[in-house]
C-alpha positions as CSV (number, residue, x, y, z in Angstrom):
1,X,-16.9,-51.2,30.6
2,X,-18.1,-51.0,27.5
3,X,-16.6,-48.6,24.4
4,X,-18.8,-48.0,21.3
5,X,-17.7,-45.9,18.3
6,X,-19.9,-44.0,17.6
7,X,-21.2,-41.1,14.6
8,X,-23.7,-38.6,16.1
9,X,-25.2,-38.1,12.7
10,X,-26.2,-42.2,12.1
11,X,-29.4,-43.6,13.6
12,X,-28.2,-46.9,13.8
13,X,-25.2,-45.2,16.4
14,X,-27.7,-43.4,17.9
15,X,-30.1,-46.2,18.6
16,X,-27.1,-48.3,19.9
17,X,-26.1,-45.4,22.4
18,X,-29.6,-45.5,23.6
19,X,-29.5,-49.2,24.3
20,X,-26.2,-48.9,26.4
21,X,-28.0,-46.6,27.8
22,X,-31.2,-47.7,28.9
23,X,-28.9,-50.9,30.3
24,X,-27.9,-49.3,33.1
25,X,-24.2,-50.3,32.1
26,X,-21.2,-48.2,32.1
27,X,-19.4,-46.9,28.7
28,X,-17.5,-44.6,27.1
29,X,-18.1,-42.6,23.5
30,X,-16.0,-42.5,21.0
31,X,-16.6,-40.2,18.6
32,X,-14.6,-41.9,15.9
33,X,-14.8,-38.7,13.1
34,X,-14.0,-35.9,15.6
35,X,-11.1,-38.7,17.7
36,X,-10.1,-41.1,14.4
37,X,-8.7,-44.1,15.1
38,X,-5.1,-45.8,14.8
39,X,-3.9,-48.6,12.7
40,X,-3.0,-50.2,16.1
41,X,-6.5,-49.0,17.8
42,X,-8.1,-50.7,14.7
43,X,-6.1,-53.7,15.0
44,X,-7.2,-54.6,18.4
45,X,-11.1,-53.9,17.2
46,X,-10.8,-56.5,14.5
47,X,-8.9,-58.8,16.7
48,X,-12.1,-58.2,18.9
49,X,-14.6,-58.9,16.3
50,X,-12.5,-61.6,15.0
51,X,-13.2,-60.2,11.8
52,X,-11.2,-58.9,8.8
53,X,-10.4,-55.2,8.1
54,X,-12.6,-55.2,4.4
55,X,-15.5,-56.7,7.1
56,X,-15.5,-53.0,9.3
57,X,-15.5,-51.1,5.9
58,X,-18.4,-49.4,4.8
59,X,-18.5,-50.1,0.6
60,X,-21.1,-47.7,-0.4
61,X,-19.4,-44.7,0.7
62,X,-18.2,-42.3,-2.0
63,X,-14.8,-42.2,-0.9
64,X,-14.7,-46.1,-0.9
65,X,-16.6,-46.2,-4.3
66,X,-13.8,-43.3,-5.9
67,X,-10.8,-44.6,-4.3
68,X,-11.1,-47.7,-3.8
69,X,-13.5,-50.0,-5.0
70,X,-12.5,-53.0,-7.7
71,X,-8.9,-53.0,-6.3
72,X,-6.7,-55.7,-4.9
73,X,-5.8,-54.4,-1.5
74,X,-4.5,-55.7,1.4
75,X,-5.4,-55.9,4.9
76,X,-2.6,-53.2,5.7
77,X,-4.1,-50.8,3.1
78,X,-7.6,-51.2,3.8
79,X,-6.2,-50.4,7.3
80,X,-4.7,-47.5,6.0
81,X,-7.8,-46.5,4.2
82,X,-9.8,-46.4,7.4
83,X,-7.4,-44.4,9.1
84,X,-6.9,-41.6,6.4
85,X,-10.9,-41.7,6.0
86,X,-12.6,-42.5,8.9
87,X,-15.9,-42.3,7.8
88,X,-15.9,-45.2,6.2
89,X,-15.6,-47.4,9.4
90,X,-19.0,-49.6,10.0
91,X,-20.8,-48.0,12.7
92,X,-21.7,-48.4,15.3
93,X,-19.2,-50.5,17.0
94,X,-19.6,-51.8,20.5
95,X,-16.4,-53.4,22.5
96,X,-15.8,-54.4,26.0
97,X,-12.2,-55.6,26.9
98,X,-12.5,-59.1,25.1
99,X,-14.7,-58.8,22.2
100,X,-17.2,-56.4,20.1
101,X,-20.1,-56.0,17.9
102,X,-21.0,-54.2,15.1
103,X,-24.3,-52.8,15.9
104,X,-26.2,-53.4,12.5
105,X,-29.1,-53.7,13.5
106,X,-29.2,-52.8,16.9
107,X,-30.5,-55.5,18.4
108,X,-27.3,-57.1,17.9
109,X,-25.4,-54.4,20.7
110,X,-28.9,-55.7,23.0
111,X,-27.7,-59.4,22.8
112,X,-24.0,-57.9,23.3
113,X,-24.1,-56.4,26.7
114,X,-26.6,-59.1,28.1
């Protein structure tokens, strides 16, 4: 089964939902701004994605660019960061039970589930 977080007001999410989808495959939502997310929840996504937390982080948001940007953090805070403002998690984000994808560009959640 498939999980992808997911923001009702981005295309990209929207195309990815539509891919699932059309796949005939079985998923949940996960509406990440309405249901945020836990350090621990985003802990087990990175360990998915094998990626770091500054790699799920979306840069060009204001609240990154105001609060953020130009400083030294650590993983632990930019953890923190995601948690207190989840908007700035990358979207959309498609996991199964042993690994993910971010969805940028789409075609990336089509190689995913195959």
């Amino acid at each position: 089964m498939y999980t992808i977080l997911h923001n009702t007001r981005c295309g990209k999410s929207r195309d990815a939902v539509n891919v699932l989808e059309e796949s005939g495959k079985k998923y949940v939502v996960r509406e990440y701004l309405k249901e945020p997310l836990s350090k621990k929840e985003l802990k087990e996504i990175l360990e998915k994605l094998k990626v770091n937390p500054i790699d799920i982080v979306r840069t060009n948001e204001e609240e990154w660019k105001a609060n953020f940007k130009g400083k030294d953090l650590s993983d632990a805070q930019i953890l923190d960061a995601l948690v207190e403002y989840p908007k700035l998690l990358q979207r959309p984000i498609v996991t199964d039970d042993k690994s993910g994808v971010v969805g940028r560009p789409t075609e990336l959640v089509t190689v995913f589930i195959k």
